[in-house]
Biopython code that builds the backbone (N, CA, C, O; Angstrom):
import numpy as np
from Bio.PDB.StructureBuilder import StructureBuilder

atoms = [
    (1, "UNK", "N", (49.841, -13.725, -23.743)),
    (1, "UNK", "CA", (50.360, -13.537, -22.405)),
    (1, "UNK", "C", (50.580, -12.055, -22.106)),
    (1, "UNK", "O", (50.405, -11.557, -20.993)),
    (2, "UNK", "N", (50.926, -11.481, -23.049)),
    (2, "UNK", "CA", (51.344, -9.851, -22.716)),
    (2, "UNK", "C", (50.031, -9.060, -22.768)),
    (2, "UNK", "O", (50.215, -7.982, -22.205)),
    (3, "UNK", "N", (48.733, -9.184, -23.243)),
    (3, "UNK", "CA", (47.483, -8.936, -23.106)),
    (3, "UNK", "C", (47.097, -9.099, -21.692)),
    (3, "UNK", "O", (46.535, -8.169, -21.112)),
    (4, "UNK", "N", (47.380, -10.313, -21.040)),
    (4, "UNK", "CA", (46.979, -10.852, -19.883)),
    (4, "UNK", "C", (47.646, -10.106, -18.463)),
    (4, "UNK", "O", (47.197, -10.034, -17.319)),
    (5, "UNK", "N", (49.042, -9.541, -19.130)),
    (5, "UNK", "CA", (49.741, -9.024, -17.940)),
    (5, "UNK", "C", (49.141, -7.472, -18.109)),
    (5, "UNK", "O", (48.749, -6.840, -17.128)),
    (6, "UNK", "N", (49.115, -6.940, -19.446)),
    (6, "UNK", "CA", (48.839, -5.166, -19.166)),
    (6, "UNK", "C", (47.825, -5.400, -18.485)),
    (6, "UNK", "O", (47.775, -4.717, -17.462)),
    (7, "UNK", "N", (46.341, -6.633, -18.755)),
    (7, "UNK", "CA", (45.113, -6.668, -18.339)),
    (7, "UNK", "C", (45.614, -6.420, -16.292)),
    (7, "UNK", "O", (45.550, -5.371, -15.652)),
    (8, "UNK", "N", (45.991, -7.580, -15.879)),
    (8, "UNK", "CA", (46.802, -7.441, -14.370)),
    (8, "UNK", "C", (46.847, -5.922, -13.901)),
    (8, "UNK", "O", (45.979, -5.313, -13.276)),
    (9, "UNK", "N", (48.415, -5.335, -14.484)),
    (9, "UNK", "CA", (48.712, -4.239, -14.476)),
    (9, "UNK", "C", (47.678, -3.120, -14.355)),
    (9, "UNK", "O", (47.896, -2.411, -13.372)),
    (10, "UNK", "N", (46.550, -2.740, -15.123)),
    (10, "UNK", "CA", (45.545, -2.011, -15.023)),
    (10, "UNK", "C", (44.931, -2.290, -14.055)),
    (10, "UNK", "O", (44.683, -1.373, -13.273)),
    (11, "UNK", "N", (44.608, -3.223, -13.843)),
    (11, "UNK", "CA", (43.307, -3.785, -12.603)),
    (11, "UNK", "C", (44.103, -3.376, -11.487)),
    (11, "UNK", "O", (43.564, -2.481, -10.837)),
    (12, "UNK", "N", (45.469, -3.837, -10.967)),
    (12, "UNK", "CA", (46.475, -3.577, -10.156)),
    (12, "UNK", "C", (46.431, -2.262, -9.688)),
    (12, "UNK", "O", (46.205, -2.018, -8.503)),
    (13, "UNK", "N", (46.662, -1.248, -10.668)),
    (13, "UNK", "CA", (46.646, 0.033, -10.569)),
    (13, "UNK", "C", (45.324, 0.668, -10.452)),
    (13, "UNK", "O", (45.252, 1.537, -9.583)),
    (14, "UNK", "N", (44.267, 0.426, -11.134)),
    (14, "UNK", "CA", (43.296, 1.233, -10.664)),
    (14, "UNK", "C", (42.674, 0.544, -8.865)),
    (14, "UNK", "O", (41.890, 1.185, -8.166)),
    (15, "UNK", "N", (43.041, -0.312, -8.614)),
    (15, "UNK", "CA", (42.699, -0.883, -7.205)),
    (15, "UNK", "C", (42.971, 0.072, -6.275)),
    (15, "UNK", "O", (42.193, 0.555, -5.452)),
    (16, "UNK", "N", (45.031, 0.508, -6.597)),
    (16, "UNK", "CA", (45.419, 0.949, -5.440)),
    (16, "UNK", "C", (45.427, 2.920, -5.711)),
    (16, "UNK", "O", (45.975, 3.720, -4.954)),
    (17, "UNK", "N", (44.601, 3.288, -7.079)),
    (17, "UNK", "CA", (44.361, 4.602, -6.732)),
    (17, "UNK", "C", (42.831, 4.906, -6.070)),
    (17, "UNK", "O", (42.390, 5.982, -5.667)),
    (18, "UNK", "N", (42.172, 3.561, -6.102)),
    (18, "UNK", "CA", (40.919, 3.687, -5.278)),
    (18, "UNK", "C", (40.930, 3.840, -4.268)),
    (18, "UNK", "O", (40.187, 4.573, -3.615)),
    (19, "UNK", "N", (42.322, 2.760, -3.683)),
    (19, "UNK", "CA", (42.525, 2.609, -2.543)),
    (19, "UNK", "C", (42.990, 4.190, -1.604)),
    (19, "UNK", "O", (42.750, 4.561, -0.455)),
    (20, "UNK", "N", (43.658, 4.737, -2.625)),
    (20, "UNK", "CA", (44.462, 5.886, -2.247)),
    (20, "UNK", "C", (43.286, 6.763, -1.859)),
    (20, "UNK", "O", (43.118, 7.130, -0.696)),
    (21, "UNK", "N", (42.347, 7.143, -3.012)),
    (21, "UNK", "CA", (41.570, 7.782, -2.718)),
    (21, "UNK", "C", (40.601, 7.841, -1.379)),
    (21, "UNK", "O", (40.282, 8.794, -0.668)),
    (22, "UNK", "N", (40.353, 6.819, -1.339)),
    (22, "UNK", "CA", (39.168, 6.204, 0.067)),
    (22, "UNK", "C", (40.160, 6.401, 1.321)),
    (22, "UNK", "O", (39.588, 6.572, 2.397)),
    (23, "UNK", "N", (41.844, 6.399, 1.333)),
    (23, "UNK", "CA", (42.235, 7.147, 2.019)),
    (23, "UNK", "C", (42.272, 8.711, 2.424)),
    (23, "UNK", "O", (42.315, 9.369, 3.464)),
    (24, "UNK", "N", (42.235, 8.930, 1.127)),
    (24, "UNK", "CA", (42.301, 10.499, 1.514)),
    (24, "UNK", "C", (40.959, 11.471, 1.945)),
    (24, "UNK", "O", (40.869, 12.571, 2.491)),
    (25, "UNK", "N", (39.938, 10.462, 1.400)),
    (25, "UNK", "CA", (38.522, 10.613, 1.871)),
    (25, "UNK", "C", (38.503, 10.174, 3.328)),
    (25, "UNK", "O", (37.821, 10.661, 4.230)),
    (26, "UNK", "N", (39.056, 9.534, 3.373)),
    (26, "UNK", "CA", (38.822, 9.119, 5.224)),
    (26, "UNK", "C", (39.496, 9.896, 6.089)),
    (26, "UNK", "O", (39.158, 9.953, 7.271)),
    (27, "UNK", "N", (40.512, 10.572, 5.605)),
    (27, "UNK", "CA", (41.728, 11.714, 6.202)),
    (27, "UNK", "C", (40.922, 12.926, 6.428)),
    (27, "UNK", "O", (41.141, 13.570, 7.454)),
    (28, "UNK", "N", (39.983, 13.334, 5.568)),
    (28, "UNK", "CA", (39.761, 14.411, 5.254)),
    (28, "UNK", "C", (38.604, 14.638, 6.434)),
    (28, "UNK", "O", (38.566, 15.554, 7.255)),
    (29, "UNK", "N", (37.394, 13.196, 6.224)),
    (29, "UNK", "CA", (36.483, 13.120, 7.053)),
    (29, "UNK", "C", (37.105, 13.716, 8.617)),
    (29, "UNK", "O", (36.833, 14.666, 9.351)),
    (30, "UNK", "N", (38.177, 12.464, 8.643)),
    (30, "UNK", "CA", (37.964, 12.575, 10.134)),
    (30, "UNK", "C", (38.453, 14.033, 10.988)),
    (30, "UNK", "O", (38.194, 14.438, 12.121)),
    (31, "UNK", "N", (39.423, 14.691, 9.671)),
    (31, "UNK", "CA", (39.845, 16.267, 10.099)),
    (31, "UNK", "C", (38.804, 16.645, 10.233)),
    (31, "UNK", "O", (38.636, 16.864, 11.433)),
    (32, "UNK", "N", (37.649, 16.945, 9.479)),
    (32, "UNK", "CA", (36.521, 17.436, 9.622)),
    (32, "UNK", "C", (35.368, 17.092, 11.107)),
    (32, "UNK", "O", (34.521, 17.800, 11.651)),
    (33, "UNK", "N", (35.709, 16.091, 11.296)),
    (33, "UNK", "CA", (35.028, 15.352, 12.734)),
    (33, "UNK", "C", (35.842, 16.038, 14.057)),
    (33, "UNK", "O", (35.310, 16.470, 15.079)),
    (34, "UNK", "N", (37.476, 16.005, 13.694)),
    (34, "UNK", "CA", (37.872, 16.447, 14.912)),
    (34, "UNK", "C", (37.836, 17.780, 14.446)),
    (34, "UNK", "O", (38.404, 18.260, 15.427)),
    (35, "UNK", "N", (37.628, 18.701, 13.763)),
    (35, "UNK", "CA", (37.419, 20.383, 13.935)),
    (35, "UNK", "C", (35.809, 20.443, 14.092)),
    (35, "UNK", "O", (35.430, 21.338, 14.847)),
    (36, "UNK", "N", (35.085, 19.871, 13.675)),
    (36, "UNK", "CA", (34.101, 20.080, 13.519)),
    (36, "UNK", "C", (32.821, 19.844, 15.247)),
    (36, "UNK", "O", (32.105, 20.579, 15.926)),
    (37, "UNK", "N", (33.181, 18.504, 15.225)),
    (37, "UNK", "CA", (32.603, 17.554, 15.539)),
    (37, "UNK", "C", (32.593, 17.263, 17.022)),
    (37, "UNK", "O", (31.607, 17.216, 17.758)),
    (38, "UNK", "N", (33.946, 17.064, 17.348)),
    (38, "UNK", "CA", (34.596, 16.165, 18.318)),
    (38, "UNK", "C", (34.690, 17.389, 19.522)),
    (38, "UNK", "O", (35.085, 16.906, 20.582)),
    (39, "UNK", "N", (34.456, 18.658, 19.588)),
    (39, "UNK", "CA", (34.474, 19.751, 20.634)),
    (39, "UNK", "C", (32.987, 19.513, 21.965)),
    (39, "UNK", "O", (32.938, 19.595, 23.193)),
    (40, "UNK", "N", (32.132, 19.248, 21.047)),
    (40, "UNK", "CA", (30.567, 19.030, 21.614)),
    (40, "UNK", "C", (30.375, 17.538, 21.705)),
    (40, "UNK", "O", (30.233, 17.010, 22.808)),
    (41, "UNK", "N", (30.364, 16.801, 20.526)),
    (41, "UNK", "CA", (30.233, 15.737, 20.766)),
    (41, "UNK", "C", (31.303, 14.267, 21.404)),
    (41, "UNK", "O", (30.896, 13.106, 21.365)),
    (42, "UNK", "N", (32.413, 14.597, 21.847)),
    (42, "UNK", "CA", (33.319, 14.183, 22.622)),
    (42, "UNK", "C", (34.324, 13.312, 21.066)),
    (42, "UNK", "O", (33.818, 13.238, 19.947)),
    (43, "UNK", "N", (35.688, 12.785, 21.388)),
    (43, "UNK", "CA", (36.169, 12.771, 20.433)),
    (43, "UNK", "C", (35.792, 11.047, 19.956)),
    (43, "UNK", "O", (36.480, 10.521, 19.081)),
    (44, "UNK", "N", (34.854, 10.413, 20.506)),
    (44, "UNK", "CA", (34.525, 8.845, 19.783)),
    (44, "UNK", "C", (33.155, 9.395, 19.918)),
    (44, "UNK", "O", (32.229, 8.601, 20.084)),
    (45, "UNK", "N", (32.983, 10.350, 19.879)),
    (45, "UNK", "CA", (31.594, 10.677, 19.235)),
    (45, "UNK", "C", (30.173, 10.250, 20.105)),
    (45, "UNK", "O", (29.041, 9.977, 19.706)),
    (46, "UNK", "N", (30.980, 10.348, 21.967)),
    (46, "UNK", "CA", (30.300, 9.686, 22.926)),
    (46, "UNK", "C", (29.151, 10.438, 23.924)),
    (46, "UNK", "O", (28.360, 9.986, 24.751)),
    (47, "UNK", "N", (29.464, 11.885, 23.414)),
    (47, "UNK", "CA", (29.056, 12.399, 24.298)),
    (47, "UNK", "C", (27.304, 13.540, 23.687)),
    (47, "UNK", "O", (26.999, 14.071, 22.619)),
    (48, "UNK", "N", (26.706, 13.449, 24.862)),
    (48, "UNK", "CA", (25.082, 14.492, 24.214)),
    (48, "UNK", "C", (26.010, 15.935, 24.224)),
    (48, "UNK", "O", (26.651, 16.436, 25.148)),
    (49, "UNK", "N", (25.782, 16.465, 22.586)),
    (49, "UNK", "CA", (26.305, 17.910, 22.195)),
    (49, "UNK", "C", (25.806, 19.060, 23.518)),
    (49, "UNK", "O", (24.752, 19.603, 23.185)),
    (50, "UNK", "N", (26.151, 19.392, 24.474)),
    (50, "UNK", "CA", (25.741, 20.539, 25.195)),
    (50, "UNK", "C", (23.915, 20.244, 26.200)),
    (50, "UNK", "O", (23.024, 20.944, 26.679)),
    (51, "UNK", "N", (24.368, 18.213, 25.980)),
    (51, "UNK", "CA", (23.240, 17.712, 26.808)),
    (51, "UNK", "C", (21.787, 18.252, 26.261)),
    (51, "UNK", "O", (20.678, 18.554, 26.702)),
    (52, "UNK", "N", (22.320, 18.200, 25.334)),
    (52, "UNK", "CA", (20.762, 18.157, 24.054)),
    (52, "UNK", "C", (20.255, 17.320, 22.968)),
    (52, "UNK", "O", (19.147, 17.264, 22.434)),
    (53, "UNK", "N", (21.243, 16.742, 22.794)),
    (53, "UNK", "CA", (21.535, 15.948, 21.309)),
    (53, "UNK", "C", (21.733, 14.688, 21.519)),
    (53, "UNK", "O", (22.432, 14.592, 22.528)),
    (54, "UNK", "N", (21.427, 13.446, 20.999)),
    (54, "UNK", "CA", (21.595, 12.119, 20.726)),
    (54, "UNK", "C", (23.187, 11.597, 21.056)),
    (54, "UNK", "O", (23.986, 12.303, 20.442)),
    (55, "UNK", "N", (23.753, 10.684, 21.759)),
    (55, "UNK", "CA", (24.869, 10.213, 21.494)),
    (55, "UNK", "C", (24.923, 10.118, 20.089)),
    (55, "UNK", "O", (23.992, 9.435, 19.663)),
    (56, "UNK", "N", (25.679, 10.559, 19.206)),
    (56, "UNK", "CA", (25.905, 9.946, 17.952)),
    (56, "UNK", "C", (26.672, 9.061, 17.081)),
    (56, "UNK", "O", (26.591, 8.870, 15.868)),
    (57, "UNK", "N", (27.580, 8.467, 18.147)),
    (57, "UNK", "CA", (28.069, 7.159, 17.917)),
    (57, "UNK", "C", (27.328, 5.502, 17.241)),
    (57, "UNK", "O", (27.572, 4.541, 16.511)),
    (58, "UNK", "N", (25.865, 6.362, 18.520)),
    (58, "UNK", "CA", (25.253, 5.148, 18.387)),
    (58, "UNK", "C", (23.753, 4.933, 17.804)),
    (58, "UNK", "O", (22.772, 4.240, 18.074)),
    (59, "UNK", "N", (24.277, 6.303, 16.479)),
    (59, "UNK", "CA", (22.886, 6.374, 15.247)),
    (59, "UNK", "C", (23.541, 5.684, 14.444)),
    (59, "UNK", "O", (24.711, 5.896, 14.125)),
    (60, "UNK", "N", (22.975, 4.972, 14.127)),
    (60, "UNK", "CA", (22.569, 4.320, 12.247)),
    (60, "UNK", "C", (23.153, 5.640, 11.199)),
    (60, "UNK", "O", (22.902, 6.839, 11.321)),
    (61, "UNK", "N", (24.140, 4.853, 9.987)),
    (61, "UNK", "CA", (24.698, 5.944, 9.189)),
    (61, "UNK", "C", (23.520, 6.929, 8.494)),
    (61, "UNK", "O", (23.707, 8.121, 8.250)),
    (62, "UNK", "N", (22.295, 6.212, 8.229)),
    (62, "UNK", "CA", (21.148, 7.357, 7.493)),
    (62, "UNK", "C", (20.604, 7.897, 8.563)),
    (62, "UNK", "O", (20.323, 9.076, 8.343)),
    (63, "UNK", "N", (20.236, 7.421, 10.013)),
    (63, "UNK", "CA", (19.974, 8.930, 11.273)),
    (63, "UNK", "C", (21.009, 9.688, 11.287)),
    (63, "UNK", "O", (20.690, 10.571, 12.083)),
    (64, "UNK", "N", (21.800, 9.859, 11.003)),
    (64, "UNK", "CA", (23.029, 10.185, 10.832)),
    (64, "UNK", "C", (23.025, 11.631, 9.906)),
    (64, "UNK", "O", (23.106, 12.837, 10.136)),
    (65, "UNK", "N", (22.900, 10.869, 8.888)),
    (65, "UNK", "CA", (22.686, 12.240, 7.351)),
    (65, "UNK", "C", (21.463, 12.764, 7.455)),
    (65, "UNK", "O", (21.479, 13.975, 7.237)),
    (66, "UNK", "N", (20.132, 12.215, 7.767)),
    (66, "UNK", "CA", (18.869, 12.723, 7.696)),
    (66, "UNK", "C", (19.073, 13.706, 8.444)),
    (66, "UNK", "O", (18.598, 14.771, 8.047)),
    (67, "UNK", "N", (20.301, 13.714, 10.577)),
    (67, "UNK", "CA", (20.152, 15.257, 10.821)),
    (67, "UNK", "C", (20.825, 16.022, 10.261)),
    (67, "UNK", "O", (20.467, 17.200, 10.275)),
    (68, "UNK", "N", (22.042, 15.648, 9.565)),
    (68, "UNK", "CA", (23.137, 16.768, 9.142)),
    (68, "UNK", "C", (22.069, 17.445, 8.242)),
    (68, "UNK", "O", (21.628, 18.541, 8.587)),
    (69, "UNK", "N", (21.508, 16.677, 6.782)),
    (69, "UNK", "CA", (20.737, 17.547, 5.877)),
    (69, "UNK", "C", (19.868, 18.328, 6.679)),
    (69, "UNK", "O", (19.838, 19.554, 6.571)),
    (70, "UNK", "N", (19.054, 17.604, 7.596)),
    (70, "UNK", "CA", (18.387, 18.669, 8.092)),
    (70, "UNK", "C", (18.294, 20.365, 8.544)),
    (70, "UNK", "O", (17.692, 21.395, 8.243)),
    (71, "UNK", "N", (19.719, 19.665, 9.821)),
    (71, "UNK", "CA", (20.307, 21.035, 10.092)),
    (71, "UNK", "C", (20.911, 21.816, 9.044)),
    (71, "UNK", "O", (21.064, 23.025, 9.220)),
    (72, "UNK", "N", (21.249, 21.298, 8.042)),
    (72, "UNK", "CA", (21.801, 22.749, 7.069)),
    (72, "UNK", "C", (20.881, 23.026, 6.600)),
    (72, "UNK", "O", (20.910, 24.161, 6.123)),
    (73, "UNK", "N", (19.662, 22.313, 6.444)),
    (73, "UNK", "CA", (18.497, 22.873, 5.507)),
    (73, "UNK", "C", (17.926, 24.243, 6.652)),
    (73, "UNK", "O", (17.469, 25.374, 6.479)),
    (74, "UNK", "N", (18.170, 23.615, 7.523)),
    (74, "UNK", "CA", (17.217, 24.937, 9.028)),
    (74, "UNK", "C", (16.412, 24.111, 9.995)),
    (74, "UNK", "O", (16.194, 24.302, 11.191)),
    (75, "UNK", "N", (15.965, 23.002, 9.066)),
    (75, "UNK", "CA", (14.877, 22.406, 10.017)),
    (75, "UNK", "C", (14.625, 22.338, 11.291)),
    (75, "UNK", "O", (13.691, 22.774, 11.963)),
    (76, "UNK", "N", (16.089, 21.410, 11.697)),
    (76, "UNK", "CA", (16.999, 21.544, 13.348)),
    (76, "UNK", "C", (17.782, 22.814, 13.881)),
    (76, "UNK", "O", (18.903, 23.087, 13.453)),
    (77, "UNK", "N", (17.193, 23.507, 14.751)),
    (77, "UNK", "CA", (17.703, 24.524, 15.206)),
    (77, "UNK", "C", (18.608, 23.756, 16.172)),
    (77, "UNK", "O", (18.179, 22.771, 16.774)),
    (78, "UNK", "N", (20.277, 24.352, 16.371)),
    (78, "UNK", "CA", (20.851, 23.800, 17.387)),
    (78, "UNK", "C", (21.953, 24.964, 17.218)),
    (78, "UNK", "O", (21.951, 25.856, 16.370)),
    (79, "UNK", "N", (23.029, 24.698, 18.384)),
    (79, "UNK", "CA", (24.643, 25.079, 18.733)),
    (79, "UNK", "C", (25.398, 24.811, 17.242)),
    (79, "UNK", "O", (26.001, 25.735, 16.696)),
    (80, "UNK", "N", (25.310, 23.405, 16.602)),
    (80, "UNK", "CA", (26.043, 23.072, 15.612)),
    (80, "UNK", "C", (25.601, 23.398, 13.954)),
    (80, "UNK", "O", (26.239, 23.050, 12.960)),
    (81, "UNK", "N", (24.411, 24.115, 13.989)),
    (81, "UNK", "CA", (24.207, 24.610, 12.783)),
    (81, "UNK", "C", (24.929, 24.979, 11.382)),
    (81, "UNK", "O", (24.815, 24.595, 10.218)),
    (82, "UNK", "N", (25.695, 25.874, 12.046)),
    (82, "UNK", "CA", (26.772, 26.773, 11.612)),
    (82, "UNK", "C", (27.573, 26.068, 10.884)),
    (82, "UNK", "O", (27.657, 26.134, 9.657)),
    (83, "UNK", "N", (28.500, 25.016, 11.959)),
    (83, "UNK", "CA", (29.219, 24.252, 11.256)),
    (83, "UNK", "C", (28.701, 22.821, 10.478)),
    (83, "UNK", "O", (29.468, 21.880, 10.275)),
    (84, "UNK", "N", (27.500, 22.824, 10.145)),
    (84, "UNK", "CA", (27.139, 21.786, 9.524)),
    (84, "UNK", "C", (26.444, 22.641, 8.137)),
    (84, "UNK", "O", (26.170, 21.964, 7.146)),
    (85, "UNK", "N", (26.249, 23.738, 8.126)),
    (85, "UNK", "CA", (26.038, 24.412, 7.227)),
    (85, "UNK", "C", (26.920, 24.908, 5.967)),
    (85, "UNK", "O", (26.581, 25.347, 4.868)),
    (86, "UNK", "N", (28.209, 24.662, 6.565)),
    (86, "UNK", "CA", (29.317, 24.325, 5.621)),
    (86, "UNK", "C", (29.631, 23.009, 4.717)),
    (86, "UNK", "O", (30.258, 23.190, 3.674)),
    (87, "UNK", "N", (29.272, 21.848, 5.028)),
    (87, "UNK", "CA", (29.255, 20.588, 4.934)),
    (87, "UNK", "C", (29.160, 20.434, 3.315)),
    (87, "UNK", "O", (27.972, 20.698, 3.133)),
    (88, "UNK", "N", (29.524, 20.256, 2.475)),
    (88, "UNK", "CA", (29.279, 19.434, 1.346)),
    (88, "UNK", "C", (28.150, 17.856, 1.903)),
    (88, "UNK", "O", (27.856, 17.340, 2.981)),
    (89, "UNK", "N", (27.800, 17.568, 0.296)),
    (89, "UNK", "CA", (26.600, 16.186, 0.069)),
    (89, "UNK", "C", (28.155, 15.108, 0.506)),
    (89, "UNK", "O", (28.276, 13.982, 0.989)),
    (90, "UNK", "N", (28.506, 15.485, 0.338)),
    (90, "UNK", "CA", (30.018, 14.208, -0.149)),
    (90, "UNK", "C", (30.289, 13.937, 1.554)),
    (90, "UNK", "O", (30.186, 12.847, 2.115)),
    (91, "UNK", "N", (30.769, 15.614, 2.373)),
    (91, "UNK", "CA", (31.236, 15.161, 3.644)),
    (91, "UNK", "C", (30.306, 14.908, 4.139)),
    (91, "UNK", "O", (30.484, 13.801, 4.647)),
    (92, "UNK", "N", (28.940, 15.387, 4.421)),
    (92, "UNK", "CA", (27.960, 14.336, 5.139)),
    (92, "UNK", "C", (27.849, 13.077, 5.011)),
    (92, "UNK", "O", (27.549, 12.400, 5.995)),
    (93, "UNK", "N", (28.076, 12.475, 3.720)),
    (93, "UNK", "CA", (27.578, 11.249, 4.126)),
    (93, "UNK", "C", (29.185, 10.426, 4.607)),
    (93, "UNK", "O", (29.448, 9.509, 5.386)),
    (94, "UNK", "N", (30.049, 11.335, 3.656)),
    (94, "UNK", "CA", (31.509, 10.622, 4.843)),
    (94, "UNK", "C", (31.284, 10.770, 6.316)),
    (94, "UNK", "O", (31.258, 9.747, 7.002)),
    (95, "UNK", "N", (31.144, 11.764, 6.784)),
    (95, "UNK", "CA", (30.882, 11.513, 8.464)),
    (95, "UNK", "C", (29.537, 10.494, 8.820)),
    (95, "UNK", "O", (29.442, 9.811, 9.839)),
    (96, "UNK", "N", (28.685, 10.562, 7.886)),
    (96, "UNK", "CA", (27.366, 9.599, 8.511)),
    (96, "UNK", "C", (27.726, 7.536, 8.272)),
    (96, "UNK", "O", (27.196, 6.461, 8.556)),
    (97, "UNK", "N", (28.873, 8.039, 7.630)),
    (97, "UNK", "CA", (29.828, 6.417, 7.575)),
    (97, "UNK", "C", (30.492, 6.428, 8.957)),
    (97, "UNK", "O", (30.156, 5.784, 9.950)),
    (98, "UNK", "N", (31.838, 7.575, 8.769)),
    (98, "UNK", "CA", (32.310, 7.867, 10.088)),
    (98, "UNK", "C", (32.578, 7.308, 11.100)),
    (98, "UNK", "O", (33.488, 6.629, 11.575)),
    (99, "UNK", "N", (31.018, 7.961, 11.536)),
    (99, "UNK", "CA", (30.721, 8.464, 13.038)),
    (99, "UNK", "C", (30.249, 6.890, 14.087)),
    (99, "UNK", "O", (30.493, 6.494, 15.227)),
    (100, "UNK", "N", (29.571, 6.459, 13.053)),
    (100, "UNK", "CA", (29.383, 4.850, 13.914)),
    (100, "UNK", "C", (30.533, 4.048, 13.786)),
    (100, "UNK", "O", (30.334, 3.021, 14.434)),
    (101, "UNK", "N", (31.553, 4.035, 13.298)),
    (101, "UNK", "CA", (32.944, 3.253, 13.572)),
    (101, "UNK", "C", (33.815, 3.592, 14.857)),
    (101, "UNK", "O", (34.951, 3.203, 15.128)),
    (102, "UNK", "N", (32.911, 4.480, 15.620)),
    (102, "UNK", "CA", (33.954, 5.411, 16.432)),
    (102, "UNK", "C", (33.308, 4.782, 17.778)),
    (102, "UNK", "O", (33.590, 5.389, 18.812)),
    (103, "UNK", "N", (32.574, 3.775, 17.881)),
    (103, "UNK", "CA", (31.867, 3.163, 18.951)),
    (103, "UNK", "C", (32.746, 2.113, 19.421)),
    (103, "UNK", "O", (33.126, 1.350, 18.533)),
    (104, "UNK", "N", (33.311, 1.798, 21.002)),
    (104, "UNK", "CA", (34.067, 0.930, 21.366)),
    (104, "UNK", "C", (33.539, -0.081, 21.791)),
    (104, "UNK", "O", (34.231, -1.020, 22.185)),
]
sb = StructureBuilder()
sb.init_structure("model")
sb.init_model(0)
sb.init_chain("A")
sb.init_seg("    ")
for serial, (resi, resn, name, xyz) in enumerate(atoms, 1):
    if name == "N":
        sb.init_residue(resn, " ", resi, " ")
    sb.init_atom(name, np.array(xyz, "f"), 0.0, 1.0, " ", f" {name:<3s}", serial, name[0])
structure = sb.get_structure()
């Protein structure tokens, strides 16, 4: 029985530091969306960046990352370069999760 409860206990605990984590990953994203993001592309992610750019609410999470990589690679010349050129592999694909939850 006391095998069975540490077994509990562990499972218990590593659940809710996952949990913690995927919070603080989602905290972080969305700071990054509203400094980043949310100036051009409106703050649910509704609006064409400077009436050039795709609504991006309403891309698919991999149209999503295919432009961010792009634009930091150079490919996409745009306004938002700059700040997507900062981006970590990690926050792109957190915002390319994101950004389609932000659709009403």
């Amino acid at each position: 029985m006391k095998g069975y409860a540490s077994t509990l206990f562990f499972i218990a605990s590593s659940l809710l530091a996952l949990n913690s984590h995927a919070n603080e990953s989602l905290e972080h994203t969305q700071k990054i969306f509203n400094r980043s993001c949310a100036m051009c592309h409106g703050k649910q992610g509704e609006k064409s960046a400077l009436n050039q750019s795709a609504i991006i609410n309403s891309l698919k999470t991999e149209e999503i990352l295919t432009a961010l990589e792009k634009r930091k690679a150079g490919e996409i010349v745009g306004a938002g370069n700059a700040a997507k050129s900062r981006l970590s592999e990690e926050e792109m694909k957190g915002l390319a999760e994101y950004i389609p939850t932000l659709k009403k």
